[in-house]
N, C-alpha and C positions, 0 to 999 in steps of 0.2 A: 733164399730168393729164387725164384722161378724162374729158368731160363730153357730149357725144352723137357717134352716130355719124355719119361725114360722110357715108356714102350714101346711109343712112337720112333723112337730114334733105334732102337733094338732091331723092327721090323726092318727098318734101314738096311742094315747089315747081315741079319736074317740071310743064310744060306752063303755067307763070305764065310773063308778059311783064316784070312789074317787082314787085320785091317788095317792099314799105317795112316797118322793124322800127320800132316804137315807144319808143319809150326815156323813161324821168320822171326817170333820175339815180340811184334806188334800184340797192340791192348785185343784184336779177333782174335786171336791165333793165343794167344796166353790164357785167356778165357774158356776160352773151348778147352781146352789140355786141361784145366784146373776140375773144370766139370766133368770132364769125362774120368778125371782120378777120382771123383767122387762117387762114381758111379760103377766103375769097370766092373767089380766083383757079380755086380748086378745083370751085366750083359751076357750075352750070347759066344759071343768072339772076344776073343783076346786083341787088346789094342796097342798098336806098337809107336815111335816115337821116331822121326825125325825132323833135324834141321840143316838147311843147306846153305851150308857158306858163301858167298858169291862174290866177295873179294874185292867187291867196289867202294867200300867206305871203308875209310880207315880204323873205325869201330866195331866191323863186323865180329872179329875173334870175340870181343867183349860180349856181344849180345851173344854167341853161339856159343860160349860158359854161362851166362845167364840163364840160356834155355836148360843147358846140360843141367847146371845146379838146380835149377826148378824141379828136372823130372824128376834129380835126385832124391829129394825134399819130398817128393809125390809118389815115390815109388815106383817109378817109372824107367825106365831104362832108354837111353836117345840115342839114337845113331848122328853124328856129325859128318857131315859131306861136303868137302870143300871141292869147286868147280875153277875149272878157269874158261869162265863165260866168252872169251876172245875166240875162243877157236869155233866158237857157235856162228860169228858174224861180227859185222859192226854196229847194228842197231841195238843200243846197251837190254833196252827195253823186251824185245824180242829174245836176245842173247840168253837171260834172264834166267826168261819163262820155260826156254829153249832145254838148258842146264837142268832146271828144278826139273821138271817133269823129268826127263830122262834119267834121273834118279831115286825121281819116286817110281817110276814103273822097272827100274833095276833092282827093287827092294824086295821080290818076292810078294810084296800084298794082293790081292786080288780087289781088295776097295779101297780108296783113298778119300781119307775125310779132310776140309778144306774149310777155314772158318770166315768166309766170306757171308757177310750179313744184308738184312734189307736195301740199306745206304748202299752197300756198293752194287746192289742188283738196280738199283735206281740211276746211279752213276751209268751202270751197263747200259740201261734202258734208255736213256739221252745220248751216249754216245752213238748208238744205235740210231736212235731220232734224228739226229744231226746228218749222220751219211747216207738219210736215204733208204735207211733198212724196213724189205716189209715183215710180215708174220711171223716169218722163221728169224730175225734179227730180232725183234721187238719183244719175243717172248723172255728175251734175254738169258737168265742161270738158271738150267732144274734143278730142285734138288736132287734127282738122282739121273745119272746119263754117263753110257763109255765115255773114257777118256778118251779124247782126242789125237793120241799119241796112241794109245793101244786100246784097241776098245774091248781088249777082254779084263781090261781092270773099269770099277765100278768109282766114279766119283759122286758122293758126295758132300752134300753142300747143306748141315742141320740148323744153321744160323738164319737161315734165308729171309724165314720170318720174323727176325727177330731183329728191332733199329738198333742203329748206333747209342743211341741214349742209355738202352738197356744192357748194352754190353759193357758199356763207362760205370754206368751203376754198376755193375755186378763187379767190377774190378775196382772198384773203391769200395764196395763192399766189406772184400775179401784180402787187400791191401796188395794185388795181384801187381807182381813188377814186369814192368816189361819197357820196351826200348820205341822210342820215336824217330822213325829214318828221315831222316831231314830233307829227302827228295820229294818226301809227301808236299811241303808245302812249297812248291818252286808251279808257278803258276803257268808256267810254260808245258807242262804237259797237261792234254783235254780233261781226264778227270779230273785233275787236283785243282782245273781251273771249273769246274761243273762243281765239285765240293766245297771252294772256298770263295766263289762269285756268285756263282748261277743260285746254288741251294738254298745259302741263306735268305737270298731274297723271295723266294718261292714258299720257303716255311715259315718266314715273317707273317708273309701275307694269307699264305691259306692253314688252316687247321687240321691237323695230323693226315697231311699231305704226303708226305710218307707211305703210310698202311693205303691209303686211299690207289696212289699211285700203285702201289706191289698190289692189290687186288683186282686192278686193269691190265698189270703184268699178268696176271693168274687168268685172266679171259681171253688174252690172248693166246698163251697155253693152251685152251678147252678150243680155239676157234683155228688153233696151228694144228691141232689133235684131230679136227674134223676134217682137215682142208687134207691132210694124209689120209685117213682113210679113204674118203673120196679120190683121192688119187691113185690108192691101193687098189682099189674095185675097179676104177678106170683101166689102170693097168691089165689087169686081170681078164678084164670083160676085153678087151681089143690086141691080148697077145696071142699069136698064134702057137699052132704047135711046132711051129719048125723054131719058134724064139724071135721071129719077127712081129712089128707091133702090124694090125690089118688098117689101112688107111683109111680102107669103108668105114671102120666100125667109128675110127677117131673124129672122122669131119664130121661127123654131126652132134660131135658135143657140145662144139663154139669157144671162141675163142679163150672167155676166160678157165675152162675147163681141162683144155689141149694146153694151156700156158701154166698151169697147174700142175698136170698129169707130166710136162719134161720137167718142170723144178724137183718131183718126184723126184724122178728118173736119175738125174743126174744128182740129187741126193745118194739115191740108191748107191749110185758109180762111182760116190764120195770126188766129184767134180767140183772145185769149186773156184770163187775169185772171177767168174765171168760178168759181162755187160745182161742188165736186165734189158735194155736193149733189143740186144741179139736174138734173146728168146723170144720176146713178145714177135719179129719179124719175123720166127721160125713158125712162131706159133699161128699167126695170121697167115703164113703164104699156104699151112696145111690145110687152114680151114678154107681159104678159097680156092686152094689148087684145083686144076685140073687131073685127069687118069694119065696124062700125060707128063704132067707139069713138073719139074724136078727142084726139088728142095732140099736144101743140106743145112746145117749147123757143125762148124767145126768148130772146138777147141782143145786148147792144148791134150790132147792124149785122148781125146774124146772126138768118135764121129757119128752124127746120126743122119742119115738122110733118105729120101723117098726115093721110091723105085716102080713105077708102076702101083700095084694093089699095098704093095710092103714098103714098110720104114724098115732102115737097117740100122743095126747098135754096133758099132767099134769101140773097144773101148780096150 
């Protein structure tokens, strides 16, 4: 059965030293391990194995011998990480995500493969929709993008394209065992209430709504991809040479141009968690300022504001 291509996926990791896939036991994550042992010999990179214990269900040990035995079976070799997620926080969710990544990027890999598939990039894509998010929220998971935790490790994400349906297949297929966290279905958190309310009803009614969706995903992608360049050029063409941005050059781009060119910016400064707000009213008081007229944007750890001819970056 056909679940990605091997070239395609090779070029992925193309120029990585060691790649570790993540695995929790779930039917994504058991899937991906099973194909990639089907394939490793054929790759480029050596692929490595862990799973991370998180100590909140009383089950976990079970699934994290599940995993170990699988890789066994697979020829695999698994690293087991057991975390105690309380010292991250008290938001269990956060706590989590907090753990796992800080031990995937303690693993030495330089890429990290993640088997997150179309459904939950859909999922991403509504909760997204829901808060408001624009371009850069809405494009939702790339397949390939630093980690957010260290961005000299490479994550990605080769399921992306691929539904839910297709992954249940391939795992009945192959008789692939793997474990169901019973949090999945508690309807109190957004997604599991977006997968077990919102979806159904949406792929009742419309026809492979899914792929439809993730290829709106993927245009937003191409239109987050222009809206940076453009912004990259902006930058470029009105920074000066002492490092200040030139005012002249900015007020005549307009508003939604200048409101673009700081979303950059403060991309760039890895700034984030602010009122969109804020900017649009930084961004308008630049375009109609006066030579005079003084304007600032502060946030936390971040300052930018007008000075006569120059903008100034604190950061």
């Amino acid at each position: 059965m056909h679940l990605i291509d091997t070239k395609w996926f090779d070029s992925l990791i193309s120029g990585s030293k060691s790649c570790l896939i993540g695995v929790s036991g779930g039917v994504d994550s058991m899937v991906l391990l099973h194909w990639l042992a089907q394939v490793k010999d054929s790759l480029s990179v050596p692929i490595r194995v862990m799973h991370v214990n998180h100590g909140i269900h009383p089950d976990n040990k079970k699934w994290a011998d599940m995993v170990d035995m699988t890789c066994t079976n697979l020829g695999l070799k698994c690293e087991i990480k057991e975390v105690n997620i309380f010292s991250y926080g008290k938001n269990v969710e956060f706590a989590a995500r907090e753990a796992r990544y800080t031990e995937f990027c303690k693993s030495g890999a330089d890429t990290l493969i993640l088997a997150h598939h179309m459904n939950d990039q859909i999922e991403t894509f509504f909760l997204k929709l829901f808060r408001g998010s624009g371009i850069r929220g809405l494009k939702s998971m790339p397949i390939s993008v630093p980690c957010w935790k260290d961005e000299t490790i490479k994550v990605i994400r080769p399921l992306l394209n691929v539904t839910r349906s297709t992954v249940e297949a391939y795992a009945a297929l192959y008789d692939i065992k793997y474990c169901e966290d019973p949090s999945n279905a508690d309807r109190k958190y957004d997604r599991n209430y977006i997968r077990h309310e919102i979806w159904p009803v949406i792929n009742n009614r419309f026809d492979i709504a899914d792929i439809n969706i993730a290829k709106s995903i993927d245009l937003l992608g191409e239109a987050w991809e222009l809206t940076t360049i453009l912004a990259d050029q902006d930058l470029k063409h009105c920074t000066s040479d002492g490092g200040t941005l030139d005012w002249i050059k900015i007020k005549p781009l307009g508003m939604l141009r200048v409101k673009n060119l700081i979303l950059h910016i403060l991309s760039v400064h890895q700034v984030y968690g602010y009122s969109i707000g804020h900017i649009e009213q930084f961004s308008h008081g630049l375009v109609s300022a006066t030579l005079d007229s003084k304007n600032e944007l502060s946030l936390r750890g971040f300052r930018m504001y007008k000075h006569g001819k120059k903008i100034i970056i604190e950061n």
